[in-house]
N, C-alpha and C positions, 0 to 999 in steps of 0.2 A: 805303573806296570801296565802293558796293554793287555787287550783283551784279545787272549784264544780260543775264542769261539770259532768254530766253523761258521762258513757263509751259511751252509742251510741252517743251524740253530738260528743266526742271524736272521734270515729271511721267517725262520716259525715264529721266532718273537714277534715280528713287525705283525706278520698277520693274526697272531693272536691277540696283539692290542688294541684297541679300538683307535679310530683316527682321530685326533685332534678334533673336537666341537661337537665331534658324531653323536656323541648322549643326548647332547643338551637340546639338537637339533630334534634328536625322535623322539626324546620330552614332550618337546612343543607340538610338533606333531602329532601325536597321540594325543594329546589337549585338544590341539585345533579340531582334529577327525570326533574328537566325540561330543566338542563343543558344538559340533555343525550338524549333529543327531539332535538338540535340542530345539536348531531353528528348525528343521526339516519337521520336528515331531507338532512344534507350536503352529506350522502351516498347515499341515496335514488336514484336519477337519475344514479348513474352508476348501482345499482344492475336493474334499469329498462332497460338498455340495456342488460343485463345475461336474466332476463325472467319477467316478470310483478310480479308474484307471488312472488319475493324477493321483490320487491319497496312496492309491499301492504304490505306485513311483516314489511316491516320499516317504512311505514307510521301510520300503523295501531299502530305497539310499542312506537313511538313516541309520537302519540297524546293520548295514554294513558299516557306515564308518562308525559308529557304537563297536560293533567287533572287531574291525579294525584298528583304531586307537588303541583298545586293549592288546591287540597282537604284537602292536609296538612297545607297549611298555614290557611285555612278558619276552618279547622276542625269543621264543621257543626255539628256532633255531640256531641257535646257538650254544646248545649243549647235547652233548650226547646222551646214552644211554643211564649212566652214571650219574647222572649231575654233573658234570666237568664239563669245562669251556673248550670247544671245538677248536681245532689249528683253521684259521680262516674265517671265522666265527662272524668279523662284518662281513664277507666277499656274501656268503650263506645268505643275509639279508635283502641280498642288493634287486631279488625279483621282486619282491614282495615289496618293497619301495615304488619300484617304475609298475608295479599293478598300482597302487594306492596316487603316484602321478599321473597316472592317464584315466583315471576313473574322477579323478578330482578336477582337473581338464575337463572332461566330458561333462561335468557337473558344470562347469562355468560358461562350458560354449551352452549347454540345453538351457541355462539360465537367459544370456544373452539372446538365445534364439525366441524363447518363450515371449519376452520382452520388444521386443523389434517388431518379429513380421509372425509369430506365433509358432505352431505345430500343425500344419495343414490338414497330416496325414493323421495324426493323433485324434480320438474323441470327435463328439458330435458337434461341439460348441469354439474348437480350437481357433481362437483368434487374440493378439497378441493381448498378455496380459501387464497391470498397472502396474508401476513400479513404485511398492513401498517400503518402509522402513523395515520391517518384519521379513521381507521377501529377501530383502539387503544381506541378512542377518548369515545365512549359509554361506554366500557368496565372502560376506568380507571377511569368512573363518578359512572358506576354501584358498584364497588366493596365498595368503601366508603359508597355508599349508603343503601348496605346491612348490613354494618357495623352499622349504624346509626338507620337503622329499627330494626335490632335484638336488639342493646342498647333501643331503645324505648319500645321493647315488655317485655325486661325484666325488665327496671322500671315502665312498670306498673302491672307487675306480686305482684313487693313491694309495691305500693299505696294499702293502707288500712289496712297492714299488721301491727302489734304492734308493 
């Protein structure tokens, strides 16, 4: 027997369901983002002996993606009033993804930059610093991270699509 659904039931279903992998992606995600609070937190005292203004940098980065990761797992927008699942409910997500990709980016080029040719304009002391294992630790959480937010913003570019 076929289905007589109207195309708009059609189309609320799709975007009410989440896209193919999108879970498991902002799983890891939210893992990765809070994982990358623990290097940032374990750096943090030495960049406070360099200059304060580096420690607030890593405190401050950290406890965003600390709250961050947790806003993925809860993903709040995604229900209404009620407790019920929103008609659209991935699309809803999709800022809050490319803020969490461009901030994690930005974490990777200030890494990079810090490393090479330094902070010029930053602090008393700004000149590039050593690259070690510790230092590693944020960066090799952030790059999968970015990988996993860019996958998430482009399957929900495909929810709702025919």
């Amino acid at each position: 027997m076929r289905d007589r659904r109207s195309a708009a039931e059609i189309a609320a279903d799709r975007q009410a369901s989440p896209a193919p992998g999108i879970k498991r992606e902002l799983r890891w995600a939210a893992i990765l983002s809070i994982g990358a609070l623990l290097g940032h937190a374990v750096d943090a005292p030495d960049h406070l002996t360099e200059w304060w203004g580096f420690a607030t940098f890593f405190v401050v980065v950290g406890a965003f993606q600390f709250f961050y990761g947790f806003g993925l797992l809860l993903q709040p927008w995604k229900y209404d009033d009620t407790g019920g699942l929103r008609a659209g409910a991935e699309q809803r997500g999709r800022s809050y993804y490319v803020l969490g990709l461009v901030l994690a980016i930005a974490v990777v080029v200030a890494y990079a930059i810090t490393r090479t040719s330094g902070l010029p304009f930053l602090g008393p002391d700004a000149k590039a610093e050593r690259l070690t294992l510790l230092s590693l630790i944020p960066v090799a959480l952030d790059l999968p991270l970015i990988y996993c937010l860019a996958a998430a913003i482009h399957r929900t570019r495909q929810v709702g699509r025919p």
